[in-house]
MIDOSE-1310 file (N, C-alpha, C; in nm, 2 decimals, decimal comma, always signed):
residues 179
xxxx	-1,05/-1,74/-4,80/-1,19/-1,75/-4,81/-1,24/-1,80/-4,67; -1,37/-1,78/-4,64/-1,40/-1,82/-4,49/-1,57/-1,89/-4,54; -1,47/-2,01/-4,52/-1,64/-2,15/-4,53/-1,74/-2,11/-4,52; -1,86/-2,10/-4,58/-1,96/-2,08/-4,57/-2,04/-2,23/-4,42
xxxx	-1,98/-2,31/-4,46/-2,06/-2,40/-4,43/-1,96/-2,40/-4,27; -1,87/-2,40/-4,25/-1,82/-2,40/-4,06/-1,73/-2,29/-4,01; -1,72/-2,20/-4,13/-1,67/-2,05/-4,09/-1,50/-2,06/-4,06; -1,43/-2,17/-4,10/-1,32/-2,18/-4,11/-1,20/-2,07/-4,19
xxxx	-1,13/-2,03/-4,18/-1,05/-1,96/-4,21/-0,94/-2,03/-4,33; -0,94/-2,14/-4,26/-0,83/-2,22/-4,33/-0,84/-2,31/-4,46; -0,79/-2,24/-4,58/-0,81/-2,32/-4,70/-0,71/-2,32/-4,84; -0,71/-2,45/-4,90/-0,59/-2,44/-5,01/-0,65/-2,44/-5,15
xxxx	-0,60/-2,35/-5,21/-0,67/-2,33/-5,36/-0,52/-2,45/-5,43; -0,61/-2,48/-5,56/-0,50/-2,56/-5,62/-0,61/-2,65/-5,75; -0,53/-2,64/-5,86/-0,61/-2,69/-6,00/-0,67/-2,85/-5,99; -0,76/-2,86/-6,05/-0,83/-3,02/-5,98/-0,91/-3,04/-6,12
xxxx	-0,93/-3,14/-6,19/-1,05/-3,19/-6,25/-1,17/-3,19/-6,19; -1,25/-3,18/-6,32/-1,40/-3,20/-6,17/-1,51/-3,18/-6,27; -1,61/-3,27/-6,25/-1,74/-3,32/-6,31/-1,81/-3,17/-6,36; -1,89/-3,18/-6,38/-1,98/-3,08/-6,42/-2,13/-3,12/-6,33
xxxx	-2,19/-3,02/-6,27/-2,27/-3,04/-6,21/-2,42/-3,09/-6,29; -2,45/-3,18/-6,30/-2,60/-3,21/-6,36/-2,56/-3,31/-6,53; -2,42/-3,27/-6,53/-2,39/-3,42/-6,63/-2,25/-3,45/-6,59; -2,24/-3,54/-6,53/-2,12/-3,60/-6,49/-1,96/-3,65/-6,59
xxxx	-2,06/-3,67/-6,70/-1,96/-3,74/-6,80/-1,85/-3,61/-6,83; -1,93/-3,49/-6,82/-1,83/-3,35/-6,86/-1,72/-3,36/-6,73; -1,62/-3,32/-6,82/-1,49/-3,31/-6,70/-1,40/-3,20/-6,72; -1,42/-3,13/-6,64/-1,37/-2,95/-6,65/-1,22/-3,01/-6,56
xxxx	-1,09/-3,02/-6,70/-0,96/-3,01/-6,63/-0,89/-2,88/-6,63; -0,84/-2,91/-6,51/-0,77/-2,81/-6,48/-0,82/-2,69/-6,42; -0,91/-2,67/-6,37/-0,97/-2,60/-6,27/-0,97/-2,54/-6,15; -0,97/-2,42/-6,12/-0,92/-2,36/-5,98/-1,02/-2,45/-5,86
xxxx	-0,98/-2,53/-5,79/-1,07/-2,54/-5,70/-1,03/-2,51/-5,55; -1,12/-2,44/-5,48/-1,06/-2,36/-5,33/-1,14/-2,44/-5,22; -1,06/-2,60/-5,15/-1,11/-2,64/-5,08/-1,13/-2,60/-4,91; -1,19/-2,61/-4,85/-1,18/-2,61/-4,69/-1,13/-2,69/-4,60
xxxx	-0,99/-2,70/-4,53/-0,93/-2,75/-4,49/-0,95/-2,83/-4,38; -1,07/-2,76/-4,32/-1,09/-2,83/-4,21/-1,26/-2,89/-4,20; -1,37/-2,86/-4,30/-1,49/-2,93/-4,35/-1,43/-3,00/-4,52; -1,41/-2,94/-4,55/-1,41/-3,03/-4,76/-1,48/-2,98/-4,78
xxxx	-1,55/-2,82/-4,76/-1,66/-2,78/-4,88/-1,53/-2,69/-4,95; -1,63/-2,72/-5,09/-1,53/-2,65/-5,16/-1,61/-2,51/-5,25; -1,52/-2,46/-5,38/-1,55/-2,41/-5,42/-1,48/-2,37/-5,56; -1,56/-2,39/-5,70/-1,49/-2,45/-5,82/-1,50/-2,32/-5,93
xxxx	-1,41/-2,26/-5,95/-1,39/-2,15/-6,06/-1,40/-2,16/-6,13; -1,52/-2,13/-6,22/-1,57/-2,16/-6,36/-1,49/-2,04/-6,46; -1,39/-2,03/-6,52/-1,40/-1,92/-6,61/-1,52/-1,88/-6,76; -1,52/-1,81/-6,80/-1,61/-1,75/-6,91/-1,78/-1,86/-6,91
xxxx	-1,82/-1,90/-6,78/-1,88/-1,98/-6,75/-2,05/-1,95/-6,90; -2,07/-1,87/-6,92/-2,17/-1,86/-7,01/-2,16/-1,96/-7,13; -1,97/-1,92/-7,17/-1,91/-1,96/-7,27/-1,90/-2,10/-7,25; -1,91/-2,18/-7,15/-1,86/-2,33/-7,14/-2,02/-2,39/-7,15
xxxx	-2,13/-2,33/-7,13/-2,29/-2,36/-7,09/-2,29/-2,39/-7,29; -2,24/-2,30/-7,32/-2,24/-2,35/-7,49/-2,19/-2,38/-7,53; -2,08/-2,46/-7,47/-1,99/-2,53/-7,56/-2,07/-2,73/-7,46; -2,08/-2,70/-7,42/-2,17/-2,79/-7,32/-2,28/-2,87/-7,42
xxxx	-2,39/-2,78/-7,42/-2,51/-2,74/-7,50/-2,49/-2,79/-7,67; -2,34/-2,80/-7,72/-2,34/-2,80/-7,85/-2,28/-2,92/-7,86; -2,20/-2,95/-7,76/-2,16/-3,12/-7,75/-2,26/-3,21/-7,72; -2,35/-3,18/-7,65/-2,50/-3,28/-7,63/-2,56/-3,27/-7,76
xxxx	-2,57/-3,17/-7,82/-2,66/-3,18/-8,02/-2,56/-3,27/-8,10; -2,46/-3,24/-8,09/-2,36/-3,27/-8,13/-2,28/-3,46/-8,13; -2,36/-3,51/-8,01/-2,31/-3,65/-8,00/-2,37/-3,75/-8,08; -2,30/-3,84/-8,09/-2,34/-3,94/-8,21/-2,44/-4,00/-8,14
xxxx	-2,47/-4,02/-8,00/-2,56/-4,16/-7,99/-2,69/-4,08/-7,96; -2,79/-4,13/-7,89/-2,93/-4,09/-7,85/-2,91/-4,03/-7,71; -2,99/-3,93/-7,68/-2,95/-3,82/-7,59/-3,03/-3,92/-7,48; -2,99/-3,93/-7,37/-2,99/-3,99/-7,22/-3,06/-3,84/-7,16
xxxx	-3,15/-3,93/-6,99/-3,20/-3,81/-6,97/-3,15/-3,70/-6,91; -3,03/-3,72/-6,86/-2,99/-3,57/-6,77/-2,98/-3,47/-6,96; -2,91/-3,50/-7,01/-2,86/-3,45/-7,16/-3,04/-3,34/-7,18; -3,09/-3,46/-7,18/-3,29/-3,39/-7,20/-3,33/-3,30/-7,12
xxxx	-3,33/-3,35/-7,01/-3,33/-3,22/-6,91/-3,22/-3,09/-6,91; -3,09/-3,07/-6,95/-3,02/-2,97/-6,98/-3,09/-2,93/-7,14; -3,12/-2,98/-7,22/-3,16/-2,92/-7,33/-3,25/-2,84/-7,35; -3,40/-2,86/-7,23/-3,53/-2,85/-7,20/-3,52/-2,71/-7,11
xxxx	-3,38/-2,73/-7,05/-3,34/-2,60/-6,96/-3,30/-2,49/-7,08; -3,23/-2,51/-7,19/-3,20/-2,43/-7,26/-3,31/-2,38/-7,33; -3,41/-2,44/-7,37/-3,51/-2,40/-7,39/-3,61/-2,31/-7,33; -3,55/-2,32/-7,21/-3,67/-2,22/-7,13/-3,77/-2,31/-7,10
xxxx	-3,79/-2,43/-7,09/-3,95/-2,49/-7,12/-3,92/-2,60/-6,99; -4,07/-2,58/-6,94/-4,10/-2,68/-6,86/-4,10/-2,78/-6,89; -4,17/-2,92/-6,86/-4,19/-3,04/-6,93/-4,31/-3,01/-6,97; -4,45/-2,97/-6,96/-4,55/-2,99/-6,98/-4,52/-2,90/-7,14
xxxx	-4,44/-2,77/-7,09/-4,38/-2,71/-7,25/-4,41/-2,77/-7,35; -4,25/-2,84/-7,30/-4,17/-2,93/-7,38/-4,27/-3,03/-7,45; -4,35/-3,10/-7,33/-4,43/-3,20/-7,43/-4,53/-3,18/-7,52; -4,57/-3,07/-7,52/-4,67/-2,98/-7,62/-4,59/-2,98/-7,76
xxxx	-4,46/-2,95/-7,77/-4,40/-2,91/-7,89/-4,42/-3,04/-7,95; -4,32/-3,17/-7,91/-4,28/-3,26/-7,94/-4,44/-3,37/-7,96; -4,55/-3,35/-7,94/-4,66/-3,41/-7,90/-4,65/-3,49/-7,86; -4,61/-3,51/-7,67/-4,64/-3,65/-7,58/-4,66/-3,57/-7,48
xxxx	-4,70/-3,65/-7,37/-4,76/-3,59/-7,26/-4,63/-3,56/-7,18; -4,67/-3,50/-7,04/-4,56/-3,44/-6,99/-4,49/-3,54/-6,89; -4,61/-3,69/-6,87/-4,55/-3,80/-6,83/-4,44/-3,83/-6,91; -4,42/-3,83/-6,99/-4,34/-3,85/-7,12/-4,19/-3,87/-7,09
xxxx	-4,21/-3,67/-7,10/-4,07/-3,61/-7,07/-4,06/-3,66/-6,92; -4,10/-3,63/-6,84/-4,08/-3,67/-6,70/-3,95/-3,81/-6,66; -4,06/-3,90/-6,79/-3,96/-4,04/-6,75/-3,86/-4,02/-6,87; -3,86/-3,97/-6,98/-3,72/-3,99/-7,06/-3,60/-3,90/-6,93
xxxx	-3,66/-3,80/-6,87/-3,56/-3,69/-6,77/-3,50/-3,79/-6,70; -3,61/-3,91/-6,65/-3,51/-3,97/-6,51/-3,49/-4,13/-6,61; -3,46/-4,12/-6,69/-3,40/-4,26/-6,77/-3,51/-4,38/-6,78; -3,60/-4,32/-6,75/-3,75/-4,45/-6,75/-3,81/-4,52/-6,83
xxxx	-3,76/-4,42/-6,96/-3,84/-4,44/-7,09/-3,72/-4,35/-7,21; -3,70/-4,47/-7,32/-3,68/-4,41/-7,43/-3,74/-4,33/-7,49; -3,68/-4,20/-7,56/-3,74/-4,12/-7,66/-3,77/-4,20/-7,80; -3,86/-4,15/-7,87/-3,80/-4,24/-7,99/-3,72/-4,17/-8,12
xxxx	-3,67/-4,22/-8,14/-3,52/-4,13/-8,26/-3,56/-4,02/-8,29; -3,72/-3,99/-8,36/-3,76/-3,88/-8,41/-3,74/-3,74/-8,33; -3,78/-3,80/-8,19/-3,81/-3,69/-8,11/-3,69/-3,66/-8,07; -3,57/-3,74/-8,07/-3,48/-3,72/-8,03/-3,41/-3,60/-8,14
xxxx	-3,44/-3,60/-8,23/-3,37/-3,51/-8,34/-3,46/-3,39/-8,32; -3,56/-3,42/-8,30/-3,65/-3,26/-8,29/-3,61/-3,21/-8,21; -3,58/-3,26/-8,10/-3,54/-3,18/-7,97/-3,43/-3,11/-8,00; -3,31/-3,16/-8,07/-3,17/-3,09/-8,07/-3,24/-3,00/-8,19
xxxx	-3,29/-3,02/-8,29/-3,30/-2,94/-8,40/-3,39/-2,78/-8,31; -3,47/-2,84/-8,23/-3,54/-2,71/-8,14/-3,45/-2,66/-8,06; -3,33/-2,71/-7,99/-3,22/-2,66/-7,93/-3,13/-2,55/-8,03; -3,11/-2,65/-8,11/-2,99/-2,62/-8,25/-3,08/-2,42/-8,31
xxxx	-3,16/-2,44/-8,31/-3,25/-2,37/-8,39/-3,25/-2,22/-8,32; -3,27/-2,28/-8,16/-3,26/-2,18/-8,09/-3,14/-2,06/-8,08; -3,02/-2,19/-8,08/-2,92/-2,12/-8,07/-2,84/-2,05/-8,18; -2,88/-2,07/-8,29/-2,86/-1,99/-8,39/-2,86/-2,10/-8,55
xxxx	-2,80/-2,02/-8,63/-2,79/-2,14/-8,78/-2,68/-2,14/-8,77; -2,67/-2,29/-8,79/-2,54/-2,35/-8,87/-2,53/-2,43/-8,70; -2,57/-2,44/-8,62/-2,52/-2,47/-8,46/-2,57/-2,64/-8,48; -2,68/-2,72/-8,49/-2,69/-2,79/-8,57/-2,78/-2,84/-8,68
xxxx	-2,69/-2,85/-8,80/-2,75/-2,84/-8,94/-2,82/-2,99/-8,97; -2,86/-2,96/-9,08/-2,96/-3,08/-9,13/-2,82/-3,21/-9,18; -2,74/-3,16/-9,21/-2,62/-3,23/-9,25/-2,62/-3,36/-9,15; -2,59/-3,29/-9,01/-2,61/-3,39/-8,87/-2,73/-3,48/-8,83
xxxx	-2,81/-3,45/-8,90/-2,88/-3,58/-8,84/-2,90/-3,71/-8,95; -2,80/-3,76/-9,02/-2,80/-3,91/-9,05/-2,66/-3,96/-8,90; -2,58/-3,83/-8,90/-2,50/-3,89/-8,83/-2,51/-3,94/-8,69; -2,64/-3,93/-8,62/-2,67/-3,93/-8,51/-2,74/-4,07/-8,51
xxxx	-2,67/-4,17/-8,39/-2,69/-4,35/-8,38/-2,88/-4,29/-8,33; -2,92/-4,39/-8,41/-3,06/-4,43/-8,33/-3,05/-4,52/-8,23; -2,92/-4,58/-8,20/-2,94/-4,70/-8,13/-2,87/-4,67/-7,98; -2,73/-4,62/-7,98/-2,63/-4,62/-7,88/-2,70/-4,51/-7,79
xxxx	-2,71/-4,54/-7,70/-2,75/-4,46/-7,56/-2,68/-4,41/-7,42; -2,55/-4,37/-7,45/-2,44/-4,38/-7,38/-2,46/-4,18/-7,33; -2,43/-4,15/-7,19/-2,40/-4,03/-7,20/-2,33/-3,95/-7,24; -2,26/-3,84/-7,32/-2,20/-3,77/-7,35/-2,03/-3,75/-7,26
xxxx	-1,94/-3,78/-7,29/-1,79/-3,80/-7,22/-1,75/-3,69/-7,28; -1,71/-3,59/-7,21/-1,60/-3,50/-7,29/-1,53/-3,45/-7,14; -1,40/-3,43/-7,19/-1,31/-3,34/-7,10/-1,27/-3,20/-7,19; -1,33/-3,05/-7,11/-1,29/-2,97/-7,16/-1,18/-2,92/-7,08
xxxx	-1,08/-2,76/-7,09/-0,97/-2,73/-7,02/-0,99/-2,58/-7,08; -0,98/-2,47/-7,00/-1,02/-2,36/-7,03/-0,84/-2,31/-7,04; -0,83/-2,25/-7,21/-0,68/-2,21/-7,26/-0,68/-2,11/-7,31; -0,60/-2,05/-7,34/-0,62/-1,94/-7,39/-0,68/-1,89/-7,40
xxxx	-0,77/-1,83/-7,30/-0,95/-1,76/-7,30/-1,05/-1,83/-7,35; -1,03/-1,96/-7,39/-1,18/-2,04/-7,44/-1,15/-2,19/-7,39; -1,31/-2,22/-7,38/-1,27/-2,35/-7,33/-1,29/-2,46/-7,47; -1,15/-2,54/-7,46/-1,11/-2,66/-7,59/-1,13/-2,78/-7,54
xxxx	-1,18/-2,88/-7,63/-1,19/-3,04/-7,62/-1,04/-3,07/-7,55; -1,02/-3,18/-7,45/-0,90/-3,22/-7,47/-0,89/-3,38/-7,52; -0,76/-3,40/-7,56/-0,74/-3,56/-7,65/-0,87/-3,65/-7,61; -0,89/-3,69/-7,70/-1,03/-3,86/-7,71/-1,14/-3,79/-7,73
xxxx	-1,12/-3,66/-7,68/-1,32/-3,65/-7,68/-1,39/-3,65/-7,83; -1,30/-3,64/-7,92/-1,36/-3,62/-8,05/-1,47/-3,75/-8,09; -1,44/-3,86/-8,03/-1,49/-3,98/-8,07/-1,63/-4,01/-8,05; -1,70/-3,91/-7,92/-1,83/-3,88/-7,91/-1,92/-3,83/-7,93
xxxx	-1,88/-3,67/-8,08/-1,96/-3,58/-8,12/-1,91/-3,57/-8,25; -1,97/-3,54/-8,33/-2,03/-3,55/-8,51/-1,94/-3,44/-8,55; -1,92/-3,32/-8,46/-1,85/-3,17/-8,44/-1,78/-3,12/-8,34; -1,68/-3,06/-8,39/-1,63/-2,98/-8,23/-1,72/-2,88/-8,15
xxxx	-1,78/-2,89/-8,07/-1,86/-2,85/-8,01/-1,74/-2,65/-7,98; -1,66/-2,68/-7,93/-1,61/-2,52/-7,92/-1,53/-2,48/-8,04; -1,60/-2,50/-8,15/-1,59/-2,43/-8,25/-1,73/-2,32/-8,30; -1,72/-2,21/-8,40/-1,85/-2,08/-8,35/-1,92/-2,23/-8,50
xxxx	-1,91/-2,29/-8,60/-1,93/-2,34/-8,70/-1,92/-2,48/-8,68; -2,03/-2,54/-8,77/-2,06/-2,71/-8,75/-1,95/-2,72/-8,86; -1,84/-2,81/-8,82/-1,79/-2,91/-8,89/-1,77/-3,02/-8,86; -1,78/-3,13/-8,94/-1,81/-3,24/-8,91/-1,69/-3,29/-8,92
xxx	-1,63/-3,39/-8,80/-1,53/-3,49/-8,75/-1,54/-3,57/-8,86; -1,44/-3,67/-8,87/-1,40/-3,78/-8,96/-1,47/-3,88/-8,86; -1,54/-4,00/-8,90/-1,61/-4,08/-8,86/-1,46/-4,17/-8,83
């Protein structure tokens, strides 16, 4: 590959963990990444990349605690909706959404379930059911932790992450985890 960024020639591809861009707690193991030898820009191989945006998307509906704002802002993106949208549905102003996006301001529970149920809803039935919202903390506010690993053609949870979502998010069907 030849750097975009200093036109170098010289670079080592090789598998790396690595954050997810816009929610950090996601951690894509085992990933091609093709660094630049002589700047460090790199360049990170997503496979079936649509396929991981929804398995992403279903683990944020899907977590037990109260969705934090990057989580709100990815959900808001799935929606297609701006803030001012967004705040129309949910009835608050678009200051609202603005500060729940940058962590300023609590949602309050309600809205927090409307929002996944308008996500959930979007993405099809059964993605998240009415089943799931007693299981969702009004209280815990923590961002979403998962490490996924793309196997056998799909991307799977790997060990611990179960402990943060109500469901396996890369499953096509809501079933609910053992508390």
């Amino acid at each position: 590959m030849k750097c975009l960024r200093c036109g170098s020639e010289k670079s080592e591809k090789r598998r790396e963990s690595h954050g997810l861009v816009g929610l950090p707690g996601i951690i894509l193991v085992g990933v091609w990444v093709e660094r630049c030898l002589d700047c460090g820009e790199y360049e990170v191989e997503i496979p079936r990349h649509s396929r991981l945006m929804e398995v992403v998307t279903r683990g944020i509906l899907n977590k037990r605690g109260r969705l934090v704002g990057m989580e709100i802002r990815w959900l808001r993106g799935e929606l297609e909706m701006t803030g001012v949208e967004l705040a129309r549905h949910v009835g608050v102003s678009g200051e609202s959404v603005s500060k729940w996006e940058r962590d300023q301001m609590k949602q309050s529970p309600p809205v927090d379930l409307l929002l996944r149920m308008l996500v959930g809803r979007r993405l099809g039935e059964g993605v998240f059911p009415e089943e799931a919202l007693p299981l969702v903390s009004t209280e815990e506010r923590e961002p979403l932790r998962m490490r996924l690993r793309f196997d056998e053609g799909d991307w799977k949870m790997e060990g611990g992450s179960e402990k943060g979502v109500v469901s396996d998010p890369t499953q096509a069907v809501w079933v609910p985890l053992s508390l």
